[in-house]
N, C-alpha and C positions, 0 to 999 in steps of 0.2 A: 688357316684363315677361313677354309668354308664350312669348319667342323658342327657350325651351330646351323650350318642355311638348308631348310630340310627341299626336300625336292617336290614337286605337283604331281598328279599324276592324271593325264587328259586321258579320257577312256570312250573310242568310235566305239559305238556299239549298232548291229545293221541284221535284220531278222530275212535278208535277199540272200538266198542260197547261191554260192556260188564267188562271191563281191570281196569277201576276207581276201581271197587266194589271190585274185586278177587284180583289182583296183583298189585296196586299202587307202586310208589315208596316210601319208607319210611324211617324214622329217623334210622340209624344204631342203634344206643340206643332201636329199640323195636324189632331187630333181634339177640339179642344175644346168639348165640349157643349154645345147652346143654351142651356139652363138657364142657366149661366155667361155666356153671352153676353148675355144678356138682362137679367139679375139686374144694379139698382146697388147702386152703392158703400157707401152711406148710405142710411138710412130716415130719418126725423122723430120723435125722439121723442113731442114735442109741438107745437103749433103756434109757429111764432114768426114775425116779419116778420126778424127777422135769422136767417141762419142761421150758427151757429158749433157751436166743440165738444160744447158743454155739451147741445142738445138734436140732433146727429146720432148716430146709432149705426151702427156699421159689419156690414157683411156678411159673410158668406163670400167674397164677391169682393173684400174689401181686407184680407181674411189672408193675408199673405204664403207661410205652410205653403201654405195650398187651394193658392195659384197656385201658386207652385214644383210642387208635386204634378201638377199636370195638366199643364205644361208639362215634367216631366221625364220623357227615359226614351223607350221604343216602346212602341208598341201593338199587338197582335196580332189580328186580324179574326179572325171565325166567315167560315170558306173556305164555305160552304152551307147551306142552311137544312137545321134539325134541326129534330124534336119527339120530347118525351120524353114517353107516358104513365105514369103513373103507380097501379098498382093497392092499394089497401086491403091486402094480403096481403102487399105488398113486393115485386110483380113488376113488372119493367118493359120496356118497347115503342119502341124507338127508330126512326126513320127519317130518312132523309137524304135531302136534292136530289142532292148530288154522288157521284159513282160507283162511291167507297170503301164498299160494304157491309161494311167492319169497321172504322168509326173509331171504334168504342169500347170498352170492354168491363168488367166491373163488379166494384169489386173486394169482395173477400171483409170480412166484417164483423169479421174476424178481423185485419185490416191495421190499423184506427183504434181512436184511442182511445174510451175510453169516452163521452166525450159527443155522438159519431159514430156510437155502436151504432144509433140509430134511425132513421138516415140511411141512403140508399143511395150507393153512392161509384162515382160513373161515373170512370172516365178517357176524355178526349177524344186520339184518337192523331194530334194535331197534324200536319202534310203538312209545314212547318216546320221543316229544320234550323238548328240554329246555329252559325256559327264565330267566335271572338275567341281573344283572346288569356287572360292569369290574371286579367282584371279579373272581377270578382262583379255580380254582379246580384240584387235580390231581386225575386222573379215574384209578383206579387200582382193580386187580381181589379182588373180596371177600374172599381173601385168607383163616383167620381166621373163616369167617364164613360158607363158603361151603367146602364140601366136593372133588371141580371140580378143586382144583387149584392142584389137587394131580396129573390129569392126563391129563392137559391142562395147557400150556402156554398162559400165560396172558399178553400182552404189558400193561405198564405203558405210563400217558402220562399227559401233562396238558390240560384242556379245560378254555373257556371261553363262558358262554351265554350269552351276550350281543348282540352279531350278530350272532353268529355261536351255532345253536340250534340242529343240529344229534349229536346222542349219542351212535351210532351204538359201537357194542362191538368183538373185534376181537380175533380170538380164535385158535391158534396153534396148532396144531393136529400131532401127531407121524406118521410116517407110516414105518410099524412094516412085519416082513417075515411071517405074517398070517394076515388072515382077523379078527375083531373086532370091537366090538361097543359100542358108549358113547351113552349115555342117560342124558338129561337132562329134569330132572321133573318141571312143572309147579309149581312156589313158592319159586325155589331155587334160593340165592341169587347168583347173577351174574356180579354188576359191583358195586364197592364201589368209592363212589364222596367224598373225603376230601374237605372241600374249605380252600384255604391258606389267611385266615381272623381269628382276633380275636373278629370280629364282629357277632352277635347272626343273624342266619340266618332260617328265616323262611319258608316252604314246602308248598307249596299249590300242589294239584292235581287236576286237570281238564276235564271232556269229553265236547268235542264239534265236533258235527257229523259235521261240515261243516268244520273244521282245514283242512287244507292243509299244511301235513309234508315238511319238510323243505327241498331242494333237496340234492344230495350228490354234494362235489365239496369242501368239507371245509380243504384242505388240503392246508398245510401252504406255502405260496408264490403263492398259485394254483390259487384263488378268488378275487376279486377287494378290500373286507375285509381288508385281511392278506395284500395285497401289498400296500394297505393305510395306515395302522401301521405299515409298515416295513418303508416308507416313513418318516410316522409322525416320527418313532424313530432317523434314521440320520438327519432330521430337527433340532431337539432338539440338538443333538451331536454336531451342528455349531458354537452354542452360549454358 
């Protein structure tokens, strides 16, 4: 039956020496949280010496959605520990382990919409590029699987690597009547890639010290890209 369904093939590619070996990107299926692991199936309503339907109730871990959800799709590591302070006034303090002194940078309040105004909007400038083909993806926080989606707004969104290879990851930050600081550990997952295919898609990861990451500019109507398939799509709408 799958003899004709040919397979994708998504290709991380990252010019950060070092990044292949520690923190690749990898199959959601080999990030599955404890929590999940641990958690069963079934609780006990109520006491009973039999145990049938009537008084088991099910979990999170025998919802079909939850599973499919974790088990579909990559995962994308935090390549080094961060800390972000956070000032009363709306300033903020970043710091890195890793070597990149500008993997971030903040965007203007003028970019989001209104229920984002009292947020700060960091973009994280991912080491990460990506290559596939026209299959979609929707890049959404690792909700389920990290701990960070508890104190960080994560925009949702769809990509495409066919032309468009940054995977930078943006990250909404509170700003609260005292100072405070997030931490983000090296390993922790950070951005989860579904692809909207039922096609088997396969992950290669790659270091090449001479790759030249892809520039920023991949915002939609923004690049020659996007205004070529916005074209190509009213083309099509004629006939």
């Amino acid at each position: 039956m799958n003899l004709f369904r040919k397979s994708n093939v998504l290709t991380a590619k990252t010019s950060t020496f070092g990044l292949l070996e520690r923190f690749p990107v990898m199959e959601a299926k080999h990030c599955i949280p404890n929590w999940y692991k641990e958690m069963r199936s079934y609780y006990e309503v109520s006491p009973c010496p039999i145990k049938t339907i009537a008084n088991l109730h099910g979990t999170a871990k025998n919802c079909y959605g939850i599973k499919s959800l974790i088990n579909a799709g990559f995962i994308v590591q935090a390549w080094s520990d961060m800390s972000f302070l956070i000032q009363p006034n709306g300033d903020l303090l970043a710091k890195t382990a890793g070597e990149d002194k500008h993997f971030f940078e903040i965007h203007s309040s003028n970019d989001a919409p209104n229920f984002l105004k009292n947020k700060i909007t960091v973009k994280l400038r991912c080491p990460w590029n990506l290559f596939g083909n026209k299959t979609r993806y929707i890049y959404t926080p690792a909700a389920y699987h990290s701990r960070l989606s508890q104190n960080i707004f994560m925009p949702s969104g769809v990509l495409e690597f066919e032309k468009q290879h940054a995977a930078h990851i943006f990250l909404c930050i509170d700003v609260r009547d005292h100072e405070y600081e997030i931490i983000i550990k090296a390993g922790e997952p950070l951005m989860h890639l579904i692809p909207l295919t039922d096609k088997k898609i396969i992950l290669e990861n790659k270091y090449e010290s001479t790759f030249k990451e892809s520039p920023d500019g991949n915002f939609y109507f923004c690049n020659s890209y996007n205004r070529a398939r916005s074209h190509e799509r009213k083309f099509k709408k004629t006939f």
